[in-house]
C-alpha positions as CSV (number, residue, x, y, z in Angstrom):
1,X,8.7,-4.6,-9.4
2,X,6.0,-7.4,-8.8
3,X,2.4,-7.2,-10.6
4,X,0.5,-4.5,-8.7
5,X,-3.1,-5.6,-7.3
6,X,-6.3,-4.4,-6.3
7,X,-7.3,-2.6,-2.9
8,X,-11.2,-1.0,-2.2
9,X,-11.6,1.2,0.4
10,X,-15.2,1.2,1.4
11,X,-17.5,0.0,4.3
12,X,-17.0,-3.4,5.0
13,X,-21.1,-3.6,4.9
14,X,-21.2,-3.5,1.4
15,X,-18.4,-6.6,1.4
16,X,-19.7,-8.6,3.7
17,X,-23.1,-10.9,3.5
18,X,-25.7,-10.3,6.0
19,X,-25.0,-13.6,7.8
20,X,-21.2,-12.5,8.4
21,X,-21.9,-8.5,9.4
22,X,-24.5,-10.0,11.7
23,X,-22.2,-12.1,13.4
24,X,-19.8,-9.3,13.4
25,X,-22.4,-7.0,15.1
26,X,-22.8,-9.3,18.4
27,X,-19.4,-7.8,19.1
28,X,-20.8,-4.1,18.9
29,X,-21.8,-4.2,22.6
30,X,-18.3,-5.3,24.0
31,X,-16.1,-2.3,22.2
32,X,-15.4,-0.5,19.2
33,X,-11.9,-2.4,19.3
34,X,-13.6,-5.8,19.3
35,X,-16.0,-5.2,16.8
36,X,-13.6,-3.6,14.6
37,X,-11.3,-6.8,15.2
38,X,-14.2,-8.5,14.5
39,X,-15.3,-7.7,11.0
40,X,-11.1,-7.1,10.0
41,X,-10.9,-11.1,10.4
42,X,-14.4,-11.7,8.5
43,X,-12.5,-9.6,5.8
44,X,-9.5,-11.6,6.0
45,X,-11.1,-14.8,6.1
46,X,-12.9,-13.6,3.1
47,X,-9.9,-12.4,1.2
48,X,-7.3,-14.0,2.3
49,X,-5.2,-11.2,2.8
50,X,-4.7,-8.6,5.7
51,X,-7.9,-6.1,5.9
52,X,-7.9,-3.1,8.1
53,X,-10.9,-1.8,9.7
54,X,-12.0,1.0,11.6
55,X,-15.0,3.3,12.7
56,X,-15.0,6.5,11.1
57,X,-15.3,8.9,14.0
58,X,-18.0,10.9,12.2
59,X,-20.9,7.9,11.3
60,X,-22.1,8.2,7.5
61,X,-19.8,9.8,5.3
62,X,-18.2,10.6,1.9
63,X,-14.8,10.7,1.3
64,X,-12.1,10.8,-1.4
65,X,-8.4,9.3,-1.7
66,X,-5.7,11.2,-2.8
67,X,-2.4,9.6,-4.7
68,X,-1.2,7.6,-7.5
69,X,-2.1,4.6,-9.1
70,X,-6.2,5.5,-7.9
71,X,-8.7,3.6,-10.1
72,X,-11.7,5.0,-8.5
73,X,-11.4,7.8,-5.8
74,X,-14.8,8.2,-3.7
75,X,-16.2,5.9,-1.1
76,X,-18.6,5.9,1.6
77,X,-19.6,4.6,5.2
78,X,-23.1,3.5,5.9
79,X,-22.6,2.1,8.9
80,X,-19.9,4.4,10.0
81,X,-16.9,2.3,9.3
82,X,-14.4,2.1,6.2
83,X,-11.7,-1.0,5.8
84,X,-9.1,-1.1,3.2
85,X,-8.9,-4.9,1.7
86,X,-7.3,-7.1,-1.4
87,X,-10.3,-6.7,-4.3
88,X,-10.3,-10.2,-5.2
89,X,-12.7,-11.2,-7.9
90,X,-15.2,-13.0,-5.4
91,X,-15.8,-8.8,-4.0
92,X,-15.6,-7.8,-7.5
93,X,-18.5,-10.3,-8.7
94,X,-20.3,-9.3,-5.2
95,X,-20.5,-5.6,-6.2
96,X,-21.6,-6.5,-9.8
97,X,-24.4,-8.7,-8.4
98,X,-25.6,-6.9,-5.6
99,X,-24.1,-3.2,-6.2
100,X,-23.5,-2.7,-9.8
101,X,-23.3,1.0,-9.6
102,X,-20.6,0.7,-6.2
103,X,-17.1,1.9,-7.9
104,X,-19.5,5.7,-8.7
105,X,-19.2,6.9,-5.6
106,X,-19.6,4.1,-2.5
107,X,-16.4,2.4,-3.3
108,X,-12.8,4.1,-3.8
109,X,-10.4,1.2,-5.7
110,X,-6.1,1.3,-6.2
111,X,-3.5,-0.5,-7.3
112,X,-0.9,-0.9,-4.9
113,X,2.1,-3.9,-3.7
114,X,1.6,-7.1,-1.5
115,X,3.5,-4.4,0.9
116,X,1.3,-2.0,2.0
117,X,0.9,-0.1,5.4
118,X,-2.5,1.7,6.5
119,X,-3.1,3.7,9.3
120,X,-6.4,4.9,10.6
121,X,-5.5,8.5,12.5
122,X,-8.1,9.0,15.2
123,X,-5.9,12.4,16.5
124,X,-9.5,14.1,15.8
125,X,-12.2,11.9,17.3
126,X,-15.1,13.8,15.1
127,X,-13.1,12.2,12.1
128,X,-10.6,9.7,10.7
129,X,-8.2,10.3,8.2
130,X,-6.9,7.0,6.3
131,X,-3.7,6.8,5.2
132,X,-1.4,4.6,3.2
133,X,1.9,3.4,2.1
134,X,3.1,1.5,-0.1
135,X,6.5,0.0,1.1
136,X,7.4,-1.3,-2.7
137,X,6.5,1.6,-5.1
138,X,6.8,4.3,-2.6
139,X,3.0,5.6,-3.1
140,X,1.1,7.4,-0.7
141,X,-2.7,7.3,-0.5
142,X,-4.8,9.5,1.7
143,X,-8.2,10.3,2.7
144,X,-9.4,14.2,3.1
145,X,-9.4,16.0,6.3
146,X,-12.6,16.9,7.7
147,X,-11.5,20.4,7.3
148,X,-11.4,19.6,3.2
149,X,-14.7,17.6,3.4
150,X,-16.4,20.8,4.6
151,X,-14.4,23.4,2.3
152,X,-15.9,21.0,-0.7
153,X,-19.2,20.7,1.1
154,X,-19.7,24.1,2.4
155,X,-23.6,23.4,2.3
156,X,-23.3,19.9,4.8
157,X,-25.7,20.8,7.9
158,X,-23.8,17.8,10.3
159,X,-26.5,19.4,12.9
160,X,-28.8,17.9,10.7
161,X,-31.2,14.9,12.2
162,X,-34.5,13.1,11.3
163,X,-36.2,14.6,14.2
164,X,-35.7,18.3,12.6
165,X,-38.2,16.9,9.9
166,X,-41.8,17.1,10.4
167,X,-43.8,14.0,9.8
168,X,-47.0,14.3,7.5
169,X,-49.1,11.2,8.6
């Protein structure tokens, strides 16, 4: 089998630099699809490999993966999107500059092939389940189902908004 690599699963907002995910963002007005397409070739370009990006359905979240070869598990979305991508050193040095504490819970990290599949299931549009194979060593990594998230988080409130708060001026 060939030498296994690096892949983070994370938001693509803590990847890219400001300049890049603002350029990205002019597409948020045409479609989801477009911006999606948008910041999955700024991750390629970046990378040089494939990178798959989509909106998570839900906005902020937490998630975990679930598998072999896992390196870190947890991840987030701040801007309500997650992308799987090659962790090539120029990320890698990117997080230790500007997020040193990312791989503790904001970025989930594996080891997989150059063959790898990943599909984003939308089936529930209040939430997005990642999923992925890997073609050469057969592994299978998934995200939780929203059903999971909120048996491990029985306290979440996702009624919850800043407007609820009361403002002490």
């Amino acid at each position: 089998m060939d030498t296994l690599v690096k892949y983070v699963i994370t938001d693509p907002c803590y990847i890219l630099d400001n300049k890049t995910w603002d350029e990205c963002c002019k597409f948020l007005d045409d479609s989801p699809k477009a911006f999606n397409e948008a910041v999955s070739k700024a991750l390629t370009d970046l990378t040089g490999f494939p990178a798959y990006v989509c909106d998570t359905g839900f906005g902020d979240w937490n998630n975990k993966i679930y598998g072999s070869y896992i390196i870190y598990k947890e991840f987030c979305a701040d801007s309500g999107m997650v992308c799987v991508c090659r962790l090539t050193s120029e990320i890698e040095n990117h997080f230790a500059k500007e997020y040193s504490d990312i791989y503790s819970r904001s970025a989930a990290v594996f080891e997989g092939s150059d063959d790898i599949n990943v599909d984003f299931n939308i089936s529930d549009p209040s939430w997005m389940i990642v999923k992925i194979h890997d073609n050469q060593t057969g592994n299978f990594i998934e995200t939780m189902s929203a059903d999971d998230f909120y048996a491990e988080n029985e306290d979440f409130d996702d009624d919850y908004s800043y407007d609820d708060e009361e403002e002490d001026y």
